[in-house]
C-alpha positions, 0 to 999 in steps of 0.5 A, a space after each residue: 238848466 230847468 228851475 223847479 220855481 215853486 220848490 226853490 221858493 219854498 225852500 227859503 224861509 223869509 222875515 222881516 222885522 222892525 229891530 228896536 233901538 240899542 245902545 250902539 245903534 237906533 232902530 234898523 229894518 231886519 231881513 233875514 233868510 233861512 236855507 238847508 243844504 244838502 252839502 256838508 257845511 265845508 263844503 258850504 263855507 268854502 263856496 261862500 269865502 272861496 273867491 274862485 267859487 264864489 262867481 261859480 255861483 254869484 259874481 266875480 269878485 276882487 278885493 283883500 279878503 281878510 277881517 279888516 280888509 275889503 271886497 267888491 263885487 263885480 258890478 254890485 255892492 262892495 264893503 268890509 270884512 268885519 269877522 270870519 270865523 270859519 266854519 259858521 261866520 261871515 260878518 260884513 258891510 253890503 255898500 255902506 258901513 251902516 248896511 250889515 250882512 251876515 251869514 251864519 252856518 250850522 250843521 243839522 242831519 249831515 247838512 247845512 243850514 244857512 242864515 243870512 240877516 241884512 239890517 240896515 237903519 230905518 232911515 234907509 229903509 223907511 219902513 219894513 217895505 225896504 225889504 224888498 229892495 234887498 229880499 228878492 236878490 238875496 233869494 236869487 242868491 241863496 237860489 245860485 247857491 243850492 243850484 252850485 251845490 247840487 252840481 247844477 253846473 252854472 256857466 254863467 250865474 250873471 247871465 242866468 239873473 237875467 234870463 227869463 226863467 230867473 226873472 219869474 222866479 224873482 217875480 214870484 219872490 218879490 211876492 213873497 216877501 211883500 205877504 211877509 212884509 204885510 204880515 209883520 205889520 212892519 209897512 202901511 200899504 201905500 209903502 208896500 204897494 209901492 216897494 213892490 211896484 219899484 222891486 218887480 221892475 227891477 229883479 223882473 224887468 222883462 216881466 214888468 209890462 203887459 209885454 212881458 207877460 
C-alpha cells in the first residue's frame, strides 16, 4: 500500500494547549486531533468500539469492554472505560488514571468528524512540549483508521507502524506537532528541541541517524 504522506498530514488537524486549573483538576497539557471521514458515523463508531475491527486498524486489544470495565492494548497502553455514549462518545484513561482520552464523533455532510482530546497533568507533561510524546501516534492512529475506512485493506496495522513509509510519515508528524507546540507558546525552546529529538527517535527509528536517511 502506497501512502499519500503529504495528504494524510494535512488531513488532521493539530492543537495544543495549556488548560488552566479547575476545581477537580490543577493545570493539564491538552492535545487534541481533528479528522473527517468520508464513512457514515456508524460505521465510524463500530470501527472504533468493535474489538474485531479495532486491530484491523490499530492493534489487538482484550479486556471488559464496558463503562466501568478495562482494556489493554496488546503491547501498548491499557486503562478504564469511563463513558460510551453511542453513536458520539468514548471517554477513557490511556495508562494512567490521570491520563484521559476522549473521542468524540459528529456527523457533517453525510460523513464524520472525529475529535480526539488527550490531556494529561503539567506534571507529567512538564510543559506543551509532552505533546509530542503522544501527538505523532495518535496521528499514525487516526492515519490507520481513514486507510481502514477507505477499504485500504491493511493485513497488518502493527507491522505497517513500523515500516519505512509509516515512519516517514511519523517523521514529518513529529514536525508537525513540534511548529504547533511553538506557536502555542506552550514550551521554551530547550523543551522542544528536546521532545522532538526524544519523539523522532521513537516513531521514526530508523530514520533517526544519518544512516537512516
Amino acid at each position: 500500500m502506497t501512502i499519500d504522506i503529504p495528504s494524510e498530514l494535512s488531513a488532521i488537524d493539530r492543537k495544543v494547549e495549556r488548560l488552566t486549573a479547575d476545581a477537580d483538576s490543577g493545570e493539564r497539557i491538552g492535545v487534541t486531533l481533528r479528522r473527517n471521514y468520508s464513512a457514515p458515523i456508524g460505521d465510524v463508531w463500530d470501527a472504533i468500539t468493535d474489538p474485531t475491527r479495532i486491530a484491523r486498524w490499530f492493534m489487538p486489544v482484550s479486556g471488559d469492554l464496558r463503562v466501568g470495565g478495562t482494556f489493554q492494548l496488546e503491547g501498548n497502553a491499557g486503562g478504564e472505560i469511563l463513558a460510551c455514549e453511542p453513536p458520539s462518545l468514548v471517554r477513557l484513561t490511556w495508562g494512567g488514571s490521570t491520563s484521559l482520552v476522549e473521542l468524540s464523533l459528529s456527523e457533517s455532510d453525510g460523513g464524520t468528524v472525529l475529535k480526539l482530546d488527550h490531556t494529561v497533568p503539567i506534571e507529567m507533561a512538564q510543559s506543551g512540549a509532552g505533546a509530542l510524546w503522544v501527538g505523532p501516534g495518535w496521528d499514525g492512529a487516526v492515519m490507520g483508521l481513514g486507510l481502514f475506512l477507505a477499504g485500504g485493506g491493511i493485513d497488518d496495522p502493527v507491522a505497517m507502524a513500523a515500516s519505512r513509509q509509516v515512519q516517514e510519515f511519523s517523521q514529518q508528524s513529529v514536525h508537525a506537532w513540534a511548529a504547533v507546540v511553538e506557536a502555542s507558546g506552550t514550551a521554551k525552546a530547550d523543551q522542544l528541541a528536546q521532545a522532538t529529538a526524544i519523539s523522532l527517535a521513537q516513531f521514526a527509528p530508523d530514520l533517526a541517524s544519518p544512516q537512516g536517511e
